[in-house]
VEXTI-169371 format. One record per residue (C-alpha): residue number from 0; residue in three letters; x, y, z. Coordinates in pm, whole numbers, plus 50000, padded with zeros to 5 digits. Example, Ala and Ser with C-alpha at 12.3 -4.5 7.8 and 13.67 -1.06 7.14 Angstrom:
BEGIN
R    nr   rest       u       v       w
R     0    ALA   51230   49550   50780
R     1    SER   51367   49894   50714
END
This chain:
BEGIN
R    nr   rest       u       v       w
R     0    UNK   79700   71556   59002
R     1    UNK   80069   71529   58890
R     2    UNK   80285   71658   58657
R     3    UNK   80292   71512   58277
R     4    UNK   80611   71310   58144
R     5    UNK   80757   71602   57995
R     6    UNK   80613   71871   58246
R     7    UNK   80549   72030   57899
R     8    UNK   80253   72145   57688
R     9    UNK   80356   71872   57439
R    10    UNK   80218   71613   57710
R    11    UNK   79927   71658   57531
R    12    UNK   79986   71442   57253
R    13    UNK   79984   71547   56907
R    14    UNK   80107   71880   57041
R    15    UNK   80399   72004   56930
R    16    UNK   80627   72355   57002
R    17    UNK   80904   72478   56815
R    18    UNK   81117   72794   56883
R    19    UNK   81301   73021   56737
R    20    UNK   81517   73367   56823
R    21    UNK   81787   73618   56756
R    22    UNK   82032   73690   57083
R    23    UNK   82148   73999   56929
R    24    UNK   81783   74128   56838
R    25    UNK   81656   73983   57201
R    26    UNK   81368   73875   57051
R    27    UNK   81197   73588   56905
R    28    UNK   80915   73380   56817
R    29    UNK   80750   73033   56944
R    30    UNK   80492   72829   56772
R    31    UNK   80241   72595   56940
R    32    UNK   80080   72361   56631
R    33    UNK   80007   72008   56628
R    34    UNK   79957   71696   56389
R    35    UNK   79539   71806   56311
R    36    UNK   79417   72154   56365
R    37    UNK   79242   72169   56683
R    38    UNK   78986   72350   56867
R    39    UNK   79104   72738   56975
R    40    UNK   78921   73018   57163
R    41    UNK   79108   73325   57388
R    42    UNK   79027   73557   57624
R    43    UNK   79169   73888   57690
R    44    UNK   79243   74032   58016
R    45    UNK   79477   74316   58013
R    46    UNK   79438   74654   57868
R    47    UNK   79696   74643   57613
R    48    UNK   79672   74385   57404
R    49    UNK   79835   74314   57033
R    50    UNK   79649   74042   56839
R    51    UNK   79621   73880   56512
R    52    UNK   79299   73676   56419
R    53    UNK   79167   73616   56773
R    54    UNK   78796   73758   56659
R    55    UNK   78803   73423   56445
R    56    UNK   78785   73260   56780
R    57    UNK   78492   73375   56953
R    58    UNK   78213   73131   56982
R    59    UNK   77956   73241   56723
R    60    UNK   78239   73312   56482
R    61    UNK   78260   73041   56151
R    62    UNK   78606   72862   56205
R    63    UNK   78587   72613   56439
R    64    UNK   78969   72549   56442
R    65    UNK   79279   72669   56416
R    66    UNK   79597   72557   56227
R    67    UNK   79853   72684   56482
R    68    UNK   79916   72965   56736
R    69    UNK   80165   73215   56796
R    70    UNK   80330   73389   57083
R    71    UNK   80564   73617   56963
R    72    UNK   80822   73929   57094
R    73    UNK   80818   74273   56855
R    74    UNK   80537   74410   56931
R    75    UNK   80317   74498   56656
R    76    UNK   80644   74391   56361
R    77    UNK   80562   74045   56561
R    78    UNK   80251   73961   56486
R    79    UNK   80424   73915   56131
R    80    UNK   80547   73609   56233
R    81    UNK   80241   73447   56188
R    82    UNK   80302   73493   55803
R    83    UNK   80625   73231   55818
R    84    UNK   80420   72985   56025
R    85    UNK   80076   73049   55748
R    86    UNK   80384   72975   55439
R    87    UNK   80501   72642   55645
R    88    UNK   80160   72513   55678
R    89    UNK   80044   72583   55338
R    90    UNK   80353   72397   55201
R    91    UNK   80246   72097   55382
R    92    UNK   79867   72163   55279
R    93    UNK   79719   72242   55540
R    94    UNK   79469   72538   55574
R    95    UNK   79081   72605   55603
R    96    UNK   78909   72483   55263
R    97    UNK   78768   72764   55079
R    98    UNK   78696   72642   54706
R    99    UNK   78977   72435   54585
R   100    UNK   79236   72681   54815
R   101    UNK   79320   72644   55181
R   102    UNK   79431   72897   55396
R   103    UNK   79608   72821   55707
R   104    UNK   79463   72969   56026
R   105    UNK   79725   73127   56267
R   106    UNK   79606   73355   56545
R   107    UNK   79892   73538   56725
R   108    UNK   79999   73729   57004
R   109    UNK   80290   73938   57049
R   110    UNK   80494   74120   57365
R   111    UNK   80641   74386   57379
R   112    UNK   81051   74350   57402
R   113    UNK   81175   74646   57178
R   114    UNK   81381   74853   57441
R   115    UNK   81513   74553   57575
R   116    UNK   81858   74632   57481
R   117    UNK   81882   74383   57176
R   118    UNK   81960   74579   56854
R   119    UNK   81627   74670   56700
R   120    UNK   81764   74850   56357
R   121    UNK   81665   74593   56138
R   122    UNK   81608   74689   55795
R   123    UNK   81369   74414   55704
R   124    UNK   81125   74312   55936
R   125    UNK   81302   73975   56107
R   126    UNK   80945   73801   56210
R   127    UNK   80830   73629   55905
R   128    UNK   81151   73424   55896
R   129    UNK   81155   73395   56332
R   130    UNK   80800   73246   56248
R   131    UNK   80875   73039   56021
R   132    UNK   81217   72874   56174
R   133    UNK   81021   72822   56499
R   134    UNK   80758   72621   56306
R   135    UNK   80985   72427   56141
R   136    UNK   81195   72351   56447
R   137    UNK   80786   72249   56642
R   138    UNK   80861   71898   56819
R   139    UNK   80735   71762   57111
R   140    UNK   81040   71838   57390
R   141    UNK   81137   72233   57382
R   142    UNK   81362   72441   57555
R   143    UNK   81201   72709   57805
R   144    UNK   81407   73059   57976
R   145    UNK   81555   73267   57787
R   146    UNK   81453   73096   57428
R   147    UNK   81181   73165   57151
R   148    UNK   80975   73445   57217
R   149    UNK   81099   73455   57611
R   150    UNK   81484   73539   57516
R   151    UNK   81410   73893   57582
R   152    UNK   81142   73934   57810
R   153    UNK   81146   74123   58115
R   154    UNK   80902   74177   58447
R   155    UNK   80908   74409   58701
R   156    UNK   81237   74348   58879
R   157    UNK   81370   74008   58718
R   158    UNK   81444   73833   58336
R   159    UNK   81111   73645   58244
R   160    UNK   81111   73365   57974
R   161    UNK   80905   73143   57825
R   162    UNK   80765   72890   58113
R   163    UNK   80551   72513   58063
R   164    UNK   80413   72269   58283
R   165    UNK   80124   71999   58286
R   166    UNK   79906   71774   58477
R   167    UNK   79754   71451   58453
R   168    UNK   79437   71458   58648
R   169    UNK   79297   71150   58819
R   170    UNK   78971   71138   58506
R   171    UNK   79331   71064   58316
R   172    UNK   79301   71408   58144
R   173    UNK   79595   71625   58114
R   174    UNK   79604   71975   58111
R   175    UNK   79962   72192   57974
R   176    UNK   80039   72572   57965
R   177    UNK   80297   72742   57786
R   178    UNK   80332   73117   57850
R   179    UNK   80534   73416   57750
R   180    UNK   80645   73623   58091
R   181    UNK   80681   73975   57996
R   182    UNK   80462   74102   58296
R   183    UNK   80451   74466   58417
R   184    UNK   80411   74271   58798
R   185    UNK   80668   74109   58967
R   186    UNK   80700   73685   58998
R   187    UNK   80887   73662   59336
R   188    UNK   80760   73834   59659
R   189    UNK   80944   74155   59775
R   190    UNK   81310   74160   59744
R   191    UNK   81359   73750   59769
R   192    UNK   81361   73471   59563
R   193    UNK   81069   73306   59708
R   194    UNK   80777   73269   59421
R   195    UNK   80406   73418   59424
R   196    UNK   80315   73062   59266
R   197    UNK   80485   72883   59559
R   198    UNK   80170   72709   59677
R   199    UNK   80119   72529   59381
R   200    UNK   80462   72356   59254
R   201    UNK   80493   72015   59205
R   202    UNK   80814   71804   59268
R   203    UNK   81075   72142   59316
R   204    UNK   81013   72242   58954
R   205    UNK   81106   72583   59030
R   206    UNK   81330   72619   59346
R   207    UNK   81134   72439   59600
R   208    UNK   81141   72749   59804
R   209    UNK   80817   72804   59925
R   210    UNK   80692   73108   60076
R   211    UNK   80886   73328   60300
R   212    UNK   80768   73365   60658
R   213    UNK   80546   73650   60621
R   214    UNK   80524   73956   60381
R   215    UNK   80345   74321   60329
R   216    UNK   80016   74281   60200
R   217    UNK   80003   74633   60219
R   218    UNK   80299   74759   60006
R   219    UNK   80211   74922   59723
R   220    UNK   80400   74785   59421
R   221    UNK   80610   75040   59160
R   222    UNK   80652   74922   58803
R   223    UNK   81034   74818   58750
R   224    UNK   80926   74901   58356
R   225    UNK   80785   75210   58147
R   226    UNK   80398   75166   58149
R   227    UNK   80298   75043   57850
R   228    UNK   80611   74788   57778
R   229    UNK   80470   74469   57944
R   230    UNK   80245   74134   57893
R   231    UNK   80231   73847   57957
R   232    UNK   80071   73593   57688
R   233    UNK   80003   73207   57737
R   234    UNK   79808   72945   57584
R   235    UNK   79602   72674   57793
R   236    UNK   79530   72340   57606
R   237    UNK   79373   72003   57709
R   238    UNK   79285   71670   57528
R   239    UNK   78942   71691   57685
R   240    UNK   78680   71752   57391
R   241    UNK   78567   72141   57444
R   242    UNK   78382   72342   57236
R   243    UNK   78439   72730   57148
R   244    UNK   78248   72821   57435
R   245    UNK   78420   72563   57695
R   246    UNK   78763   72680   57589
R   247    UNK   78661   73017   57626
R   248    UNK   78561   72953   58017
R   249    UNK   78872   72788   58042
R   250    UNK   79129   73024   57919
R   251    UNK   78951   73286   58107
R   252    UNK   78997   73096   58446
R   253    UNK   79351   73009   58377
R   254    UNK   79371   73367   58375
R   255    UNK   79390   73313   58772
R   256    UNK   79704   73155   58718
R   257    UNK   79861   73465   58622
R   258    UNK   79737   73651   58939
R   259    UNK   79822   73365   59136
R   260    UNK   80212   73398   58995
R   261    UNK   80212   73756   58901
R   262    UNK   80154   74046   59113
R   263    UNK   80007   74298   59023
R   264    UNK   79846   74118   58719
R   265    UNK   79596   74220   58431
R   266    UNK   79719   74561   58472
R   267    UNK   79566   74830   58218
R   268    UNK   79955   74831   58068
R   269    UNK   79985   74464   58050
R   270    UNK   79851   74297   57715
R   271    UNK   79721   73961   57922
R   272    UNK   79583   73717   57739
R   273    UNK   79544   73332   57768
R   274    UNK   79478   73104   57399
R   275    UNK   79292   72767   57489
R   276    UNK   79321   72500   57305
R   277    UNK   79156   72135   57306
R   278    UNK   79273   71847   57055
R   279    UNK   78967   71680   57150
R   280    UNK   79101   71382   57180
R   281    UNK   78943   71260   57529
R   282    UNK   78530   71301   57565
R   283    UNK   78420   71485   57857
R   284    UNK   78317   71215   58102
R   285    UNK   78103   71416   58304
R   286    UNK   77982   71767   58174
R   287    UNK   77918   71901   58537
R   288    UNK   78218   71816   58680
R   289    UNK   78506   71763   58417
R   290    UNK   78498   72153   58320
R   291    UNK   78522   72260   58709
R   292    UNK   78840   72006   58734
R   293    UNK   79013   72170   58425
R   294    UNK   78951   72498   58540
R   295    UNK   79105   72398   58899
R   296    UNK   79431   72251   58673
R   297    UNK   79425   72511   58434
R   298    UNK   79523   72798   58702
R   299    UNK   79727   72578   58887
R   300    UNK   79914   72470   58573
R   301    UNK   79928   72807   58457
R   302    UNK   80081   72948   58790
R   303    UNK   80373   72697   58771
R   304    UNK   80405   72747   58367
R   305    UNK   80481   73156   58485
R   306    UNK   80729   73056   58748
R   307    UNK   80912   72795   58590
R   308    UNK   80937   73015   58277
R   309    UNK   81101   73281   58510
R   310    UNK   81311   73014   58692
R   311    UNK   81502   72878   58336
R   312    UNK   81586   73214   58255
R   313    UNK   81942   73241   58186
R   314    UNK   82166   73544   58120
R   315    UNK   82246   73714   57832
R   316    UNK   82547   73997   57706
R   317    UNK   82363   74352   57749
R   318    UNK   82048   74258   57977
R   319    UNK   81904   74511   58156
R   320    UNK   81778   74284   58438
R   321    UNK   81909   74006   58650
R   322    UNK   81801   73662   58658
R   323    UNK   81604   73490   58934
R   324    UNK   81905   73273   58960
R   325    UNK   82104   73624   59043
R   326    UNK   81837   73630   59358
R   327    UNK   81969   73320   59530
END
């Protein structure tokens, strides 16, 4: 297994990721859509969840596919950015027949970021035009930190951001994650600088620091935010060919990735959930084994998508929190 061209989500081709934000509001939105719609299911993890549309995505439900995703800051006002992104796509036509109409399918997700210290008196909700602009700006090379819907995210002690990575397995499948870190848990261990999701980076993409020495396994962690102002949302995708149900197994083992980089993770404050997606471009070349494999990746890609998201973070006029670069 290695890391894509890109390191990106986008390595999966067709894929493409546009963001958008406002530095004064410290918030904003980013949009994963691609050329076709594609395959989508979710799982939810963490007790606090705000969704749009993700019932559409069980397995037994009637839509099969999606036309894009969102991940979005604002809390609930967020999940309005998934309006923008709908008007984009159904300016280009694109949208789930019904009669001689189509309607564009756009599940979403949204953190919360409004006592970030970003200026939160709008007077018309910004997200509709955040979701657009991101969708507009989707291509397949993106920024990650402190941009799109990661500019004002914050975890337990440090900034988080908006984090990717991939991997090219030896079937030639690749596997991406892109992931909003907003987590109520804390991405380095202790104190340091030294990253929970040390174990599993590839070529220094986030420090190359390794693990300290040794650490408490029996501290008990306190929450560096209010309880209830914390999540951390991410979306999984492969160009294997996965049903509902397949997607659904693998975006709730990617979930590991966010234990493996987070800690404490899937808290019953934290909204955690994981979107999978599969542009089914690549058959499955053995059932048995090719869905064990991704699932491997997928929480290893996911781990290093948390991390480097924390990593890129940059900082910002009025934060509340330092950056992981402020660590070292």
């Amino acid at each position: 297994m290695r890391p894509g061209a890109r390191n990106l989500i986008t390595d999966i081709a067709g894929l493409r990721v546009g963001n958008a934000a406002d530095a004064a509001l410290k918030s904003g939105t980013t949009v994963l859509t691609a050329d076709a719609p594609f395959t989508a299911s979710v799982q939810v993890m963490g007790g606090a969840p705000g969704t749009r549309d993700t019932d559409l995505l069980a397995p037994d439900k009637l839509v099969s596919q999606v036309d894009a995703l969102v991940l979005s800051g604002g809390s609930a006002f967020g999940l309005a950015a998934c309006d923008g992104v709908m008007a984009g796509l159904a300016q280009a036509g694109r949208g789930f027949a019904v009669g001689g109409l189509r309607v564009p399918i756009v599940p979403g997700a949204i953190v919360f970021d409004l006592l970030n210290g970003g200026d939160k008196g709008w007077t018309r909700n910004p997200y509709p035009a955040l979701g657009r602009t991101a969708f507009d700006a989707a291509a397949a090379d993106f920024a990650l930190g402190s941009h799109g819907a990661g500019i004002g995210a914050l975890t337990g002690r440090i900034k988080g951001g908006l984090g990717s990575a991939s991997a090219v397995l030896e079937t030639g499948a690749t596997i991406g994650a892109l992931v909003v870190v907003n987590a109520l848990g804390s991405p380095t261990v202790g104190e340091g600088a030294h990253f929970w999701a040390a174990p599993w980076e590839m070529d220094d993409e986030f420090g190359g620091r390794g693990l300290p020495d040794r650490f408490a396994p029996h501290d008990e962690p306190r929450p560096g935010k209010q309880l209830g102002e914390a999540t951390t949302i991410a979306i999984v995708a492969t160009d294997v060919a996965l049903d509902k149900a397949g997607l659904q197994r693998l975006a709730t083992v990617a979930h590991d990735g966010f234990a493996r980089a987070l800690v404490p993770s899937h808290t019953p404050f934290d909204g955690d959930l994981i979107f999978a997606v599969s542009t089914g471009q690549r058959p499955m070349s053995d059932p048995a084994t090719d869905p064990y494999l991704l699932g491997h990746a997928a929480a290893s890609v996911m781990a290093r998508a948390v991390a480097r998201g924390v990593y890129h973070a940059t900082p910002e006029p009025g934060d509340l929190q330092p950056c992981w670069r402020d660590l070292t």
